[in-house]
C-alpha positions, 0 to 999 in steps of 0.5 A, a space after each residue: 079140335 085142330 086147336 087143340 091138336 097144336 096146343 097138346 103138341 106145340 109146347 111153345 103155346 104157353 098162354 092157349 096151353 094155360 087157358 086149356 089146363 085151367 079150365 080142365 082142371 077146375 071142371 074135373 070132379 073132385 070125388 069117385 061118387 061125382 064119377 057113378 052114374 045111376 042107370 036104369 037100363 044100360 042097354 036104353 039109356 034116358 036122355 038124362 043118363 046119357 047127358 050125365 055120362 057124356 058130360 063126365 067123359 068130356 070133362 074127364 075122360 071117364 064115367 062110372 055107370 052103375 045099374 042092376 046085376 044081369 044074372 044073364 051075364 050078358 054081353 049085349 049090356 057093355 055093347 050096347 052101352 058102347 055103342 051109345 057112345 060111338 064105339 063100334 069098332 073092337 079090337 079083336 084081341 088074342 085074349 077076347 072072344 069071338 065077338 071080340 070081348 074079353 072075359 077077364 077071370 082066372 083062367 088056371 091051367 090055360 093059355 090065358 093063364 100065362 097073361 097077368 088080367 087073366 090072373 088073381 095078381 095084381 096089374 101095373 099101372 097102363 092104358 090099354 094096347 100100348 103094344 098095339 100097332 098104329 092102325 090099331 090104336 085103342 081109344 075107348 074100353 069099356 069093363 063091365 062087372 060081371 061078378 066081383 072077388 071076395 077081397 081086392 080087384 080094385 082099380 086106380 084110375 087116372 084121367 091120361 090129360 092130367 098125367 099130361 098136365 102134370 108132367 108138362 107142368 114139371 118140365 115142358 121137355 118131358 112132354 118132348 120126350 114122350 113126343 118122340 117116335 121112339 120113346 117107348 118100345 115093347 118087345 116081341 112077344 115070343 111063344 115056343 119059338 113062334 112071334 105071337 107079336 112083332 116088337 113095337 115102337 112109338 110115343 107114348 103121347 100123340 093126338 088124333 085126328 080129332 085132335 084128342 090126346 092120345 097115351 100109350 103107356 105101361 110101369 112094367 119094367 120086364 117088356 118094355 125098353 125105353 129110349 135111352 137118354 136122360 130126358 126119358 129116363 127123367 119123365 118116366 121117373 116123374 110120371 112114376 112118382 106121380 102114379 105113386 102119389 096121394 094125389 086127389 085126381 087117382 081115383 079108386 074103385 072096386 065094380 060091384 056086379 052090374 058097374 061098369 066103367 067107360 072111358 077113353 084108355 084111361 090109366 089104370 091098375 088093378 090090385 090082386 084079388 082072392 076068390 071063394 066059390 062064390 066070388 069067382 072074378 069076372 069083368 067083360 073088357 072091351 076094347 075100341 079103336 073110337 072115343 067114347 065122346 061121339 
């Protein structure tokens, strides 16, 4: 993996950078169906479930599981789906539970309210925790659909290596834009006068340990500041064409009662959604600090 950790950060590796973008490129799935995992039971994967989901994760960054609807609406389902990939450690985020999973539904009249996911309107394109600090990197989420919506709620989905590629194959600099420590800054976040979070600055690329890419990122333009220069200003203009294009690798997916999606913060959206009494929207999110290809 140290291999790949230079090519993701040295950008004068042109012929391992080649190698890597084409064999990624001609192993990624080329349909949202190439993406669905049928499983049995979520919680003991078969030694082929789990094969397929892996596979899919190495070569993508995401998979699709698609299983029966819990009536139960039991949260042990995406947990121990999780697990099964290494991912053990939550993020015990402000908006999650006290077993650390967030329960995404509408939430009038509280709190939560004031937050977009806990709304009916739509989401900007993101990976997950982009405001997080560095020890609290988010790696792995899982969203597990509970209920869906009578109309909406679909995802768009975006592998974060072919956001990489593409904005690497546009200009090489526009990765060393996003390289840089102070590319991205998320404001405080400021509630009746009392700092709920500190402002947060960093890349929006960076690797791992493991060697595995890294992306932090968010299209909203109201709670974020970006380094001013023009060589930024260019890569979150290409990047943002490009979330905004047809292209084949932005999949699209609306979870059905009993899916779930688990990835390694992916990109992502959400469109707005509208509800009946029978449709009321709930998706379980749960966030990790480790990759879901353990």
């Amino acid at each position: 993996m140290k291999q790949l950790n230079s090519l993701f950060l040295d950008l004068n590796d042109t012929t391992r950078y080649q190698a890597w973008r084409d064999q990624k490129l001609s192993q990624m799935p080329t349909s949202i169906d190439e993406y669905m995992v049928p499983v049995k039971d979520p919680v003991r994967l078969s030694a082929d479930e789990y094969n397929a989901i892996h596979d899919l994760l190495q070569r993508s960054n995401m998979a699709i599981f698609v299983a029966d609807p819990d009536e139960a609406r039991n949260k042990t389902i995406p947990v121990n789906i999780s697990s099964q990939f290494g991912m053990h450690r939550l993020d015990h985020n402000m908006g999650a539970d006290h077993d650390g999973v967030s329960e995404l539904t509408v939430r009038s009249g509280q709190w939560r309210g004031g937050y977009i996911p806990y709304t009916n309107k739509p989401i900007h394109w993101h990976t997950d925790g982009y405001y997080n600090e560095e020890r609290r990197k988010i790696n792995g989420m899982v969203l597990y659909c509970v209920q869906n919506a009578l109309r909406g709620g679909e995802n768009a989905l975006l592998d974060h290596e072919i956001a990489y590629i593409h904005l690497r194959d546009s200009n090489p600099e526009y990765i060393r834009a996003f390289l840089h420590p102070q590319a991205m800054t998320i404001p405080a976040n400021i509630i009746n006068n009392n700092e709920i979070r500190p402002e947060r600055t960093g890349p929006v690329f960076s690797v791992n340990d493991s060697g595995a890419l890294h992306m932090r990122y968010t299209a909203r333009t109201r709670s974020i500041s970006w380094r001013d220069d023009e060589l930024t200003r260019e890569a979150t203009d290409c990047l943002s064409e490009f979330l905004a294009s047809d292209s084949p690798y932005i999949l699209r997916a609306g979870l059905n009662p009993g899916m779930g999606l688990i990835c390694n913060n992916i990109l992502h959206n959400r469109s707005g959604f509208d509800e009946d009494d029978n449709h009321r929207r709930l998706i379980y999110r749960l966030r990790y600090y480790d990759r879901a290809d353990s």
